[in-house]
Every structure is written in C-alpha cells, then in structure tokens.
Wavefront OBJ file of the C-alpha trace (Angstrom):
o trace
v -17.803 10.675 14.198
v -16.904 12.344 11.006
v -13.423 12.942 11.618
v -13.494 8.579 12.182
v -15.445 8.017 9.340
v -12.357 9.824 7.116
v -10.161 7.012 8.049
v -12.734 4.519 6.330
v -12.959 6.729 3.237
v -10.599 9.104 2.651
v -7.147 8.418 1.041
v -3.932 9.755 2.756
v -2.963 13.346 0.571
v -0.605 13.154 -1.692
v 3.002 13.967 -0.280
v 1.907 12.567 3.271
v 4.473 9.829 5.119
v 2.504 7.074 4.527
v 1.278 8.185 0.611
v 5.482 8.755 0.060
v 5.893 5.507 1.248
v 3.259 3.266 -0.573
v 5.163 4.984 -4.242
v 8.573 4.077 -2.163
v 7.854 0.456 -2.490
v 5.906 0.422 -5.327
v 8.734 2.248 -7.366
v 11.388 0.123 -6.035
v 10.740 -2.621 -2.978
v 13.985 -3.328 -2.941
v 15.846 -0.400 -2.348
v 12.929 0.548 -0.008
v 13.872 -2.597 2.108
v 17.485 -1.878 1.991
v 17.260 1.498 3.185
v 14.557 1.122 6.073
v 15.798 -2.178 7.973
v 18.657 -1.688 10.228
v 21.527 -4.014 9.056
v 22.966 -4.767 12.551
v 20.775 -7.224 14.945
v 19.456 -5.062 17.860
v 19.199 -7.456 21.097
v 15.244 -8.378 21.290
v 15.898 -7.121 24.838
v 16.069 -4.070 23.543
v 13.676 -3.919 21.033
v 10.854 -4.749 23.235
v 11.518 -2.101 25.336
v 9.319 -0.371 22.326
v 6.353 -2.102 22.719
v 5.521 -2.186 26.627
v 3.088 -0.079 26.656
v -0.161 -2.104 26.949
v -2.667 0.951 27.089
v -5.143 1.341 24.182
v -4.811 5.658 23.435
v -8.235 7.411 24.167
v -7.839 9.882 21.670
v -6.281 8.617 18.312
v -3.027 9.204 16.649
v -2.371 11.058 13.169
v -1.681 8.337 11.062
v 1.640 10.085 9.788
v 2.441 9.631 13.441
v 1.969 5.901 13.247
v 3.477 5.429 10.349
v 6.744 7.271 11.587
v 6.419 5.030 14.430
v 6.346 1.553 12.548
v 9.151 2.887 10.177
v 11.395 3.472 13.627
v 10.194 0.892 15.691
v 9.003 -1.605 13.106
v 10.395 -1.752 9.850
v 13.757 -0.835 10.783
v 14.255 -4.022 13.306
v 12.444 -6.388 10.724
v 14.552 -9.507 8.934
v 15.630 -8.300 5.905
v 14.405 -12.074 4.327
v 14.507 -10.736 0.752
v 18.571 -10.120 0.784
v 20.208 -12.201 -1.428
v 22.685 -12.978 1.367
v 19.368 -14.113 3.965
v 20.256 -17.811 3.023
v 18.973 -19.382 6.273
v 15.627 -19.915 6.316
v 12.782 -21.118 3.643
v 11.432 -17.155 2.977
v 12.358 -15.504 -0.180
v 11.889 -12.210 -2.324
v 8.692 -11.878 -3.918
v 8.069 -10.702 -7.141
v 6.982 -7.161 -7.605
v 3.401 -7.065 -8.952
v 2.882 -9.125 -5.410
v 2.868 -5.880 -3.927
v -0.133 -3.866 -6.038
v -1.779 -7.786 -6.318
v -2.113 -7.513 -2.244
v -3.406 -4.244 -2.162
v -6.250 -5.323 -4.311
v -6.748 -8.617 -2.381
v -6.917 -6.562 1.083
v -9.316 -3.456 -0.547
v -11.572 -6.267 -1.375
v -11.521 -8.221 2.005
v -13.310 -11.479 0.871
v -13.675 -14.247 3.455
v -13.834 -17.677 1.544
v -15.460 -19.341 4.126
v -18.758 -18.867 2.000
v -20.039 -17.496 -1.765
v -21.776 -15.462 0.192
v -18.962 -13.127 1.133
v -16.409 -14.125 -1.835
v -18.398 -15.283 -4.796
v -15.697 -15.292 -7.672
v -13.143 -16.130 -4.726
v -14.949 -19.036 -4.493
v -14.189 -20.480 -7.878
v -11.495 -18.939 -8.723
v -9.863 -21.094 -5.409
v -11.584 -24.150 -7.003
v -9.357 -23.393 -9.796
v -6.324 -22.878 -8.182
v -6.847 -25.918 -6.456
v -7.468 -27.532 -9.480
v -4.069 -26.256 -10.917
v -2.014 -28.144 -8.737
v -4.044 -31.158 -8.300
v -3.239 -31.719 -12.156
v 0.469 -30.801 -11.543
v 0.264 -33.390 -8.658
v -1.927 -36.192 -10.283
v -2.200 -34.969 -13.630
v -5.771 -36.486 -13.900
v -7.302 -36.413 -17.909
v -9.835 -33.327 -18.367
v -12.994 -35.259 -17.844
v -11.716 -35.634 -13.972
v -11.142 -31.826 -13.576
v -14.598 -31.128 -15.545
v -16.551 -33.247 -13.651
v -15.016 -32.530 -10.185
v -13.636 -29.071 -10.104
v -16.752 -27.185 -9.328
v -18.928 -30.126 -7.893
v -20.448 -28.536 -4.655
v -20.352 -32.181 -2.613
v -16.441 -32.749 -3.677
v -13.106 -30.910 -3.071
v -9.955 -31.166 -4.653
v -8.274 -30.363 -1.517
v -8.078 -27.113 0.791
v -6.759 -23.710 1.201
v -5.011 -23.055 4.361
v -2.418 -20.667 6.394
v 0.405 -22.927 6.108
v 2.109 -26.476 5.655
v 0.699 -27.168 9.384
v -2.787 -26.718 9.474
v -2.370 -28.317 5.339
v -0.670 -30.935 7.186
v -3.299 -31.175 10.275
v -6.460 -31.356 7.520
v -4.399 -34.585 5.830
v -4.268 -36.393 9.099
v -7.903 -35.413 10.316
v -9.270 -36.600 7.084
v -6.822 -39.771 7.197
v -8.375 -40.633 10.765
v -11.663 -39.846 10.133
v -12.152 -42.182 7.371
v -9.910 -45.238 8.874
v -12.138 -44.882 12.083
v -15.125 -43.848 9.807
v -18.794 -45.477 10.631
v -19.195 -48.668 10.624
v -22.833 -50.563 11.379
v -24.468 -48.800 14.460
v -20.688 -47.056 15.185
v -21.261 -43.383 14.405
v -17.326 -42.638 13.225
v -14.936 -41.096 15.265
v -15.985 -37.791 13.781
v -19.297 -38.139 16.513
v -17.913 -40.456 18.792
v -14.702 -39.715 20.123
v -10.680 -41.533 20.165
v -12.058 -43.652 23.088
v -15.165 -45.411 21.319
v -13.310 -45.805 18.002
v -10.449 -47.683 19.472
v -12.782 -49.862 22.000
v -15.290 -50.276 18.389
v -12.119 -50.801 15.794
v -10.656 -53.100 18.693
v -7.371 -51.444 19.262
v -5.252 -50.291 21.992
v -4.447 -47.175 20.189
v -3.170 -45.494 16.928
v -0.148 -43.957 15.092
v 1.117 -41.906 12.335
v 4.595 -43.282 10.784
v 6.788 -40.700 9.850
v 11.100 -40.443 9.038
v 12.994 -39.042 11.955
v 13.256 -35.932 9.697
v 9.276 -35.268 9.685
v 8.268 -31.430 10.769
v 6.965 -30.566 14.196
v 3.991 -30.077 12.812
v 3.008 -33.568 12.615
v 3.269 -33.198 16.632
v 1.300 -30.740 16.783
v -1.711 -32.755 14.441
v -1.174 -35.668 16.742
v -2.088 -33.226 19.786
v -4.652 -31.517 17.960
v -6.511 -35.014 16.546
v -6.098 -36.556 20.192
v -3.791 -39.465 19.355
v -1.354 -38.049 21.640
v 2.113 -36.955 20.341
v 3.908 -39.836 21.412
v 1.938 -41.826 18.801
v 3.902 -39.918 16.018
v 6.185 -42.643 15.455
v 9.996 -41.761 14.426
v 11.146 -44.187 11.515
v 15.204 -44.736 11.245
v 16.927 -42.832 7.889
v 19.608 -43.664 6.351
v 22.888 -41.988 5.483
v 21.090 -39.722 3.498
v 18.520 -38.517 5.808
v 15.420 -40.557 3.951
v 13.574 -43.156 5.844
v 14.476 -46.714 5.664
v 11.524 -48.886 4.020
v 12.619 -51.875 5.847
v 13.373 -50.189 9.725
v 9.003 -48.830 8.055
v 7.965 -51.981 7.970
v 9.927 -53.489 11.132
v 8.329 -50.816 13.198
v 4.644 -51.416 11.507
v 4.877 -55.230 12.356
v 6.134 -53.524 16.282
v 3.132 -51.474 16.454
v 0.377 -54.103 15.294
v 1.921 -56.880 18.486
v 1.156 -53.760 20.555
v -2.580 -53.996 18.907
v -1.475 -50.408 17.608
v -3.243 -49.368 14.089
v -1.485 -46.948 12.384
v -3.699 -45.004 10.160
v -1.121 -42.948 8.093
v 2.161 -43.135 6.848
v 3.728 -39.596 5.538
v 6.603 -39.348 3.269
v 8.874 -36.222 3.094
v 9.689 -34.122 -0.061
v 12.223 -32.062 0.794
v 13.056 -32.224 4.171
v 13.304 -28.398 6.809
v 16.352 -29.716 7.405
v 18.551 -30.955 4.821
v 16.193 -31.074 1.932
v 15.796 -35.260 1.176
v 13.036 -36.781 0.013
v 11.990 -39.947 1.185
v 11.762 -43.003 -1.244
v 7.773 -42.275 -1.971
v 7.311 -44.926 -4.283
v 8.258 -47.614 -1.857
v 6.487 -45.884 0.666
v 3.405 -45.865 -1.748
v 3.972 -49.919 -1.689
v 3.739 -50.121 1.793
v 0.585 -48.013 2.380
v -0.843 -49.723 -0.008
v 0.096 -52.838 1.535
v -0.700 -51.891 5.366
v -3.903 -50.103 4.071
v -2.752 -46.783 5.031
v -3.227 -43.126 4.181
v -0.050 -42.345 2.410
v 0.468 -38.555 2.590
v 3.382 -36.658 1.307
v 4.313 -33.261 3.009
v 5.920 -31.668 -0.396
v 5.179 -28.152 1.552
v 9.084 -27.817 0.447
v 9.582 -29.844 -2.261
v 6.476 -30.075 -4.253
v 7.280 -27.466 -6.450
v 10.174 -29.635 -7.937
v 7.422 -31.371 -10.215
v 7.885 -28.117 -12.570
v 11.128 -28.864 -13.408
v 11.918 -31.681 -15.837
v 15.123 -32.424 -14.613
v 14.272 -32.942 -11.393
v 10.916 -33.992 -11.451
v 11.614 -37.603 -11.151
v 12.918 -37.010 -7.469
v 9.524 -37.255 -6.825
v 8.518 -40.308 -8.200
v 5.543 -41.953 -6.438
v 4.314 -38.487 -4.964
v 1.336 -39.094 -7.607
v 0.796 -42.241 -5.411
v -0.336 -39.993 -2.287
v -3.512 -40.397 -1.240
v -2.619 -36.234 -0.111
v 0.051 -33.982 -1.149
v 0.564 -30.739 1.138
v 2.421 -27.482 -1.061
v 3.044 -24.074 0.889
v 2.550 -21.051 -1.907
v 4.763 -18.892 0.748
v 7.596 -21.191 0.052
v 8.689 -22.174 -3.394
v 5.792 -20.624 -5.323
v 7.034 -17.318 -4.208
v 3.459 -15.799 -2.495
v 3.397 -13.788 0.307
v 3.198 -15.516 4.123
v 1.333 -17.004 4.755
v -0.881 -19.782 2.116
v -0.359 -23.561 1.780
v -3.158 -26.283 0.846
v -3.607 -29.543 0.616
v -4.640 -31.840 -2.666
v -5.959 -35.178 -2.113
v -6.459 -37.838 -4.659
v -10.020 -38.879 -4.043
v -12.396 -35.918 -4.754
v -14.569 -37.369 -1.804
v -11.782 -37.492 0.379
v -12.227 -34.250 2.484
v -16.214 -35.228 3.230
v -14.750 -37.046 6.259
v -14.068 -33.353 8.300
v -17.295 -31.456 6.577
v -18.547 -29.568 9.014
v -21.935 -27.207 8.327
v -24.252 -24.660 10.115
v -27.617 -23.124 8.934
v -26.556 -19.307 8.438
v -22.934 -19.969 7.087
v -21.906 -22.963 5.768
v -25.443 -24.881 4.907
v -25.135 -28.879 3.547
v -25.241 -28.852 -0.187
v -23.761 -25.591 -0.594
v -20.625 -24.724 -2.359
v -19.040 -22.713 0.686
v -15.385 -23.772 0.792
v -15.498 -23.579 4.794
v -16.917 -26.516 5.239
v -14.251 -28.879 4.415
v -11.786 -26.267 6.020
v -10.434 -26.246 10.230
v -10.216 -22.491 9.569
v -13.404 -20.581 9.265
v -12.776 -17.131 7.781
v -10.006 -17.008 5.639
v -8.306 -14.329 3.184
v -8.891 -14.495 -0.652
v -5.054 -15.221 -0.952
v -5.612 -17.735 -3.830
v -6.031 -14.780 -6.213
v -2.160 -14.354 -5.542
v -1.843 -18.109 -6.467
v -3.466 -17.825 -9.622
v -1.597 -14.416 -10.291
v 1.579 -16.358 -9.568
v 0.970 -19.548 -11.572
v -0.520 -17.572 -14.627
v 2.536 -14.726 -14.534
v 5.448 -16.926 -13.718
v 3.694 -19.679 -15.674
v 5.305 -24.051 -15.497
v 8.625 -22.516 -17.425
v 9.175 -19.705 -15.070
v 8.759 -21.980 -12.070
v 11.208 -24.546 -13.720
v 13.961 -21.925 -14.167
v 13.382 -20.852 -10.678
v 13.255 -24.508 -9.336
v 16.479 -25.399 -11.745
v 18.749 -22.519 -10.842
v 17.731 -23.123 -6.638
v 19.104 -26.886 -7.194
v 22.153 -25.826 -9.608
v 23.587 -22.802 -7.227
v 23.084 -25.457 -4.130
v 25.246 -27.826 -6.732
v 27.845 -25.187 -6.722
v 27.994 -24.292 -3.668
v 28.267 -27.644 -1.707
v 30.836 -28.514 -4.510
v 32.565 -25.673 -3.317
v 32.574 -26.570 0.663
v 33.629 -29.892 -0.680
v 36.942 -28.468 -2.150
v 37.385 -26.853 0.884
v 40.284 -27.770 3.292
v 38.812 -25.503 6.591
v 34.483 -26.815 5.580
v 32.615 -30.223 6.107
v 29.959 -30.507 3.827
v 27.379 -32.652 6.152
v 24.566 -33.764 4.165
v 24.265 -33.582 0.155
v 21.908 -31.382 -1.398
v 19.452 -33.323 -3.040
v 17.270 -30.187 -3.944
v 18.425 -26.664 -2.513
v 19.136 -27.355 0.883
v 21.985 -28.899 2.808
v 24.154 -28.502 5.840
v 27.742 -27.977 6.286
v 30.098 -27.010 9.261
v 33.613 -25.083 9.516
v 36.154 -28.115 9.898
v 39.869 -27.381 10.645
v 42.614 -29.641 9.033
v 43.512 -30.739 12.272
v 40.600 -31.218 13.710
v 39.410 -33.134 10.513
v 42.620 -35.655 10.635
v 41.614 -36.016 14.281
v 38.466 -37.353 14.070
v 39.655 -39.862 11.667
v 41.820 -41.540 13.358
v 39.977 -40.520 17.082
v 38.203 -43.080 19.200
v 34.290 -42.539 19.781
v 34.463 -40.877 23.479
v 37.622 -38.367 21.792
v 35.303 -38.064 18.402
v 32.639 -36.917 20.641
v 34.758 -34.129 22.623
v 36.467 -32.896 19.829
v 31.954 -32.720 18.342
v 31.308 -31.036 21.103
v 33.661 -28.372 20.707
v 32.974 -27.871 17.359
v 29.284 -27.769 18.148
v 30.101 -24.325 20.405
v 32.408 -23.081 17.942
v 29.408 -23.549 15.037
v 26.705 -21.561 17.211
v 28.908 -18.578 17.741
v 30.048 -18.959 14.262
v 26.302 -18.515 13.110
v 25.407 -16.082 16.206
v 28.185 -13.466 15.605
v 27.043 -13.429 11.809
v 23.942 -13.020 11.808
v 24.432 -10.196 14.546
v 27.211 -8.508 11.967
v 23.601 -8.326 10.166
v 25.737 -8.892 6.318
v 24.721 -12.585 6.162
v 22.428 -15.464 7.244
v 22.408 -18.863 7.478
v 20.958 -20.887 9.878
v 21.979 -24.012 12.079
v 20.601 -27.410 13.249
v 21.395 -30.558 15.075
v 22.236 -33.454 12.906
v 23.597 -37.520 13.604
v 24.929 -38.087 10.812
v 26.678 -42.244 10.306
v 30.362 -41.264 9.960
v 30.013 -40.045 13.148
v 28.199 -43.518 14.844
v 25.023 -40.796 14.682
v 26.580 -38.037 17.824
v 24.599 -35.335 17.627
v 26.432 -32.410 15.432
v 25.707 -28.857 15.257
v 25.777 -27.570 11.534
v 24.937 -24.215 9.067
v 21.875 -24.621 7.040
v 21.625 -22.986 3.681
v 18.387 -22.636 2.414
v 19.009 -21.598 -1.775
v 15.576 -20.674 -2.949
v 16.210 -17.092 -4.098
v 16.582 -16.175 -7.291
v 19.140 -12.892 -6.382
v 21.678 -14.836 -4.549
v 24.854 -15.712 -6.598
v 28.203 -17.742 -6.259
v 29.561 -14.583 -5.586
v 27.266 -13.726 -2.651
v 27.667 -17.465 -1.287
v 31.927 -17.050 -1.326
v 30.926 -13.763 1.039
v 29.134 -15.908 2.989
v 32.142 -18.498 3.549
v 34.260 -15.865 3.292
v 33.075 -14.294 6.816
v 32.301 -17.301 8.454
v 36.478 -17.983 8.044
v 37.048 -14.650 9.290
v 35.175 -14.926 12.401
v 36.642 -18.462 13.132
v 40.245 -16.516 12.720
v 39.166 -14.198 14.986
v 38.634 -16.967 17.471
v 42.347 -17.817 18.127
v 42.369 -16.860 21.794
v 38.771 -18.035 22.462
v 38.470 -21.073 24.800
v 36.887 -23.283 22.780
v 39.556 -22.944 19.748
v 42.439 -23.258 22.701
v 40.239 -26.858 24.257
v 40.219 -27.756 20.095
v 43.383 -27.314 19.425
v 43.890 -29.072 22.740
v 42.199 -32.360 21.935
v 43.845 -32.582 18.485
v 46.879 -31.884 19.150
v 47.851 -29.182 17.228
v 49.113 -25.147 18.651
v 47.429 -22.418 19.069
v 47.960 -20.105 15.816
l 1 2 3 4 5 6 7 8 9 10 11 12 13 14 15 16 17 18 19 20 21 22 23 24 25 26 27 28 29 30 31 32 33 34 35 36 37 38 39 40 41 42 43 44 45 46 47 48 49 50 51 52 53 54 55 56 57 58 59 60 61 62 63 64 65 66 67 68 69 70 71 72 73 74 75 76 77 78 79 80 81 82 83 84 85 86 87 88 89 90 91 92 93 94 95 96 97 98 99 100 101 102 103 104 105 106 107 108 109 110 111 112 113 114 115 116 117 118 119 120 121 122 123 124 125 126 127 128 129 130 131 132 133 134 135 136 137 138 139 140 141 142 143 144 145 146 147 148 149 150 151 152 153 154 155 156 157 158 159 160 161 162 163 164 165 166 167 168 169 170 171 172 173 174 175 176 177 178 179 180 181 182 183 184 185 186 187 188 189 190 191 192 193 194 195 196 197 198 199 200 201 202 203 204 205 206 207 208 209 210 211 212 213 214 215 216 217 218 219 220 221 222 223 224 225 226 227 228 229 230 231 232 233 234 235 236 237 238 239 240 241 242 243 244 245 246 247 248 249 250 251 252 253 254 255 256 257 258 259 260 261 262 263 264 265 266 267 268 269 270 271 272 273 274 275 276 277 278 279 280 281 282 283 284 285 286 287 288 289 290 291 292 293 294 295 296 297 298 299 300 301 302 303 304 305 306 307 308 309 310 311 312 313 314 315 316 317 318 319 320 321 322 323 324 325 326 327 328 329 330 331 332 333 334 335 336 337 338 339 340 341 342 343 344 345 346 347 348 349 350 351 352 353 354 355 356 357 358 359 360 361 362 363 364 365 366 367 368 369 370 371 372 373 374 375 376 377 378 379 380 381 382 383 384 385 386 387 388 389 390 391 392 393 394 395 396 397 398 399 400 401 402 403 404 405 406 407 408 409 410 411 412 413 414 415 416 417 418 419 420 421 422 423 424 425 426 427 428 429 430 431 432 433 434 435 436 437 438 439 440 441 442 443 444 445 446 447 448 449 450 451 452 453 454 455 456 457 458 459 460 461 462 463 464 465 466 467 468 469 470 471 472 473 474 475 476 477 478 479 480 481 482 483 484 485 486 487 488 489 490 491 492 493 494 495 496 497 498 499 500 501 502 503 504 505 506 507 508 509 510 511 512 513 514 515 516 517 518 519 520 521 522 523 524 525 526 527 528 529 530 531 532 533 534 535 536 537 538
C-alpha cells in the first residue's frame, strides 16, 4: 500500500522518461510533436495489433515502462493535427501556455456540476459564459449585472462539444414549445406521445439546410422526435438554404398537422464553410413562432473580426447560438457551449436532486445533460483574456485571407476546379484535367455523370495516397453542386484555421496532389477518363 500511495504523491525524479518528457513539450511542443509522431500512415490494421490485449496486469508497471510504451505505441501513430500542412479537418495548433494552463486545470480536478466541488469554477464559467453572450448579443451592462450570477437564470451552458451544445438548444426549444399548459404537465413530465395528442398534432420537426451537421440527427434521436423529422431544406448555388424552398416546406409540414418547433441556421458550414441568410431566417421564426437557433460552432468566432463580422448578420436574432472553444477559439478538445438569448431560457431542461444539484442553488449541473464535467472554462477565460478581441480578429482575418489566396489560386489553375467559394476559411476543390474540363462542357447529363464518376475515384485515391505519404492533409466530401444538375461529386476539403500554414505550404499541397495524379497515367481510371473525353493516354 505504500509503494501505491507514491503514485498519488510523489513526483516522477528528475531525469526519469516521463519527467524528460513533460520539459520536452514544455520547452518546445512543437518540435516534440515533430519528432515523436511517425510521418507515414501505418494501416489501423496494424496498429491495433498493439492494443489486443484485454487483460488488466495484476502486478503494476513502472511508469517509465508505460510511458515508453505510449511514446511507441501511442504518440508515434497519433495525427500530427498541429502541422501546418494538416489542412483537412477543423483541429488546429494550440497556443503554448495551453499546455502548463492544463496541467493546472487537471492537478485541480474540479467537477462543475456543483459549488460544492468547483466553487470559483463556478463563477468564473458564469463569466465566461457571460463573455460570449455579450460578443453574441452584446446586451448593455445592467443585463450582464443583473443576470450573470443570478442562481435561477443561465446565460447558456458549458458542454463537450458543438453536439451535445447543439442537443441542449433543441431540448430547451421543445421543452418550452410543448411546455405546460392548464392541467398538461409539459412534455418535460409527460412524454412525445401526450404532448402531440395535448398540442393536437400528428408530430414535430426541426428545419434545417441540407448542409446541417449530423448532430442535429443525433438530437432528433436523443429528444424522441425521430430522425426523420429533421427536415432537409433546399440551398442554393452557394450551399445556404433557400428562404422561400423554408417556407414552402413549413406550409408542407403544417397540411401534414406537423409543428415544427425549431428552425436552425448554419454559420459556417463542416463542409464548405456558408452561412445561411440568418436574418431572413430570423423573419421567418419569428413569423412561424419558432426557436431560431444558429449552430456558429464554426463560424461564431467571425463576430471578432470587423471585416467579416457582418457575415453574420441576424445571428444576434437567435433565440441560441452554439460556439465550440476546440475550434476557432483555439482550446484544447474537447469544450463548446451554448448562449441563449432569454436568461430563463434553459429552466425548461433544469433538472435537480437533494445531495447534488438542490432547487435554488447555483450548481451549474442543473441546466446541463452532462453531470460531471471538467473545469475547462478556465482555459476559455485564459484564451479570451491572453489572445484578447484583437488577437482573435487577426487570427479570424488571416484564416479568411489565406483561404482568399488559395482558392484564387485553384481558380488560375488549368489542371483544379475550385467547387464551392470560400465564404470564411473553408471550401472545396477537385483536380480537373483540361480535357476532362472541356468535356463536361459540352457533355450530355448521362456522359457528365460518367466522366463524375471517374473523377470521383480518381479524387479518393488522390486524397488516400496523400495522406498515407503522411507530408499533407486535406480531406474530402460529397457535394451536388448546380453546374452539374446537382450529381453527386467527390471533392478535397481545406479547412484554413491555422495560424502556421502559409501560401507556400498550400502550393506543396497542390503541388503533390499533381504529382500523384501524374503518377496515375497507367491507372484504370485515368485510361476510362481519358477514354470518355476523348483525349490519349500521356
């Protein structure tokens, strides 16, 4: 028992693997990432081979041991995601006092579910909550004073991520458009079945563009609407929903003695990075009586910047706004929360017990679908207060300009499509051969959608065989875009978020993605290309 109890208070010595490694990355996190993770992509095959072994040791392991082990086994095979050439997905490098910041927030191990186990956690969320209400709403000071602390109201919630943010918006939306009502109870005690036999409906729905994240599925499943009631609006050319295919489908739904309870607008779409027109959308919640939430967990950070703040226009309309920190406000995985509007918004979920979370108290889990949660606001406030609204504008401006560049770039480009138009720091593109391009001009739709097809192949081993050369990554989705009568496409996403990728990294980028389509010549699907457009093998 003494030997275990050395492991709860007893620092590794000084010159041991793991106390070398915590002044590794604390000296220098980057060069400790770039020489511990293995460049070239090890089949997952393979890796798991490592971690088969489902027996729990009886007698423990020297923690050098283990730490030799997750250096081998762990670290090495990890995604390099702070690489200024890791342009494929929405997870960045973090800024370096992160690291010591984390360290404190783990030796502390508060659980904000209650004051009682994270008493300046408490606030000090409150606050942070507070923060980006105002940057949301930008309420006067009276609001804030009066509401910030107030232990019956919340400014909105703390969660892991953009879904369960995202899941807390619609339970609150459907909990207060099915709320009591005379001798009803609310759906919160009585159940989908009695709301829609008391509210006199044959069901409900949630409106969202046909760009809207999976996780809106998932809240549908979750809330027990079913996942067929998340309805899929039409977009336009530009991947943002159409107002007036909104408000056809609304007038659909209510014939079908359908209520739709919320309508959610996009701010920077996973995909291609378009935000929906939110002040019309605002219009027509209004109008229909809906919740109007807006899932900015990409976008919302764009309100920093003044030049492209007004993107957003009508996001201060939203009756709830979901941010992820882990995203664009460069925290570690994994933090986003929601904001709504009305203080008393979030008393529609409020759950309470007599040892925890007691009515009248000010224990954040109340109002929260996850009970014990990490003190990771104190690395949102550490963020806000050390990057500060300029630093996040830079970092929000120079995401947006290098995007700029870069599609402006593709667009110059004889051999790249550039697919859909960055309207923040994302957008998609595909490799596009002369020939093949002067093809499907001219082509009818049943040869346009051979020649897309082959393409399609050609664009997933494009992306496959670079990411497995382990220098780059970008990532790829399906798109339908109009020039093509909406056939499904396969494209390369570019996600442009961090701050150490440059022009110069982004040319590498197209540079090998040529290379590897030159090195296609004799592959079938450049022979069945050059096939269908008429044009000889090289």
């Amino acid at each position: 028992m003494e030997n275990l109890l050395r492991i709860f208070t007893v620092p590794e010595a000084p010159g041991s693997t793991l106390s070398r490694l915590e002044n590794d990355i604390s000296a220098n996190l980057a060069g400790f990432l770039q020489e511990h993770i293995v460049a070239e992509e090890t089949d997952l095959v393979e890796i798991e081979r490592d971690f088969s072994d489902t027996l729990i040791p009886e007698r423990p392991v020297y923690v050098s041991e283990q730490t030799e082990f997750l250096l081998d086994k762990v670290v090495a095979q990890s995604v390099h995601t702070a690489s200024p050439s890791f342009v494929g997905h929405m997870t960045s490098a973090l800024p370096y006092f992160m690291i010591p910041l984390s360290k404190i927030m783990i030796a502390l191990n508060q659980n904000l579910v209650k004051t009682e186990t994270s008493k300046a956690f408490t606030p000090l969320e409150r606050q942070v909550l507070g923060m980006l209400h105002r940057l949301v709403y930008d309420e006067p000071e009276s609001f804030y004073s009066q509401w910030l602390h107030d232990a019956h109201r919340h400014l909105g919630a703390f969660c892991s991520g953009g879904t369960v943010a995202n899941i807390t918006a619609l339970w609150a939306a459907r909990n207060r458009a099915f709320g009591p009502d005379g001798d009803f109870p609310g759906i919160m005690k009585a159940g989908m079945f009695a709301a829609m036999r008391h509210y006199g409906c044959e069901g409900t729905a949630v409106l969202v563009s046909e760009r809207g994240h999976y996780s809106l599925a998932k809240a549908a499943d979750v809330l027990g609407i079913g996942r067929d009631q998340i309805v899929a609006v039409e977009t336009d050319g530009h991947n943002r929903i159409r107002p007036d295919a909104l408000e056809s489908t609304i007038r659909r739904l209510r014939r079908s003695n359908i209520r739709p309870f919320a309508l959610v607008g996009v701010a920077g779409t996973t995909e291609t990075g378009n935000i929906d027109p939110l002040d019309s959308l605002a219009d027509i919640a209004a109008k229909e009586r809906m919740h109007f939430h807006v899932d900015g967990a990409w976008g919302g950070p764009t309100l920093f910047s003044e030049t492209y703040r007004k993107r957003l226009k009508g996001i201060e309309r939203a009756d709830s706004v979901t941010i992820d920190a882990h995203k664009q406000l460069y925290v570690p995985m994994g933090v986003g929360l929601v904001l709504f509007r009305d203080p008393a918004a979030l008393k529609s979920i409020e759950h309470h017990a007599q040892y925890i979370i007691r009515e009248g108290s000010k224990d954040l889990g109340s109002a929260t679908l996850e009970g014990s949660r990490p003190g990771m606001a104190m690395l949102v406030h550490s963020a806000l207060k050390i990057i500060g609204r300029r630093g996040y504008a830079l970092l929000i401006d120079n995401g947006i300009g290098l995007a700029r560049r870069f599609a402006d770039r593709i667009e110059a480009l004889d051999d790249f499509e550039l697919v859909s138009d960055p309207e923040l720091n994302i957008f998609t593109y595909r490799w596009l051969p002369p020939a093949a391009r002067d093809a499907l001009r001219d082509a009818d739709p049943e040869r346009c959608r051979q020649i897309n097809e082959v393409l399609n192949r050609i664009t997933r081993y494009i992306q496959k065989t670079q990411r497995e050369h382990g220098k780059a990554f970008v990532s790829r989705t399906r798109l339908t875009p109009e020039r093509y009568d909406r056939q499904l496409i396969t494209v390369f996403r570019v996600v442009l978020a961090n701050p150490l990728t440059t022009d110069e990294v982004l040319r590498d980028v197209i540079e090998e993605q040529r290379e590897i389509a030159a090195s296609m010549q004799d592959h079938e699907d450049i022979q069945r290309l050059n096939q269908l457009t008429r044009c000889p093998a090289a």
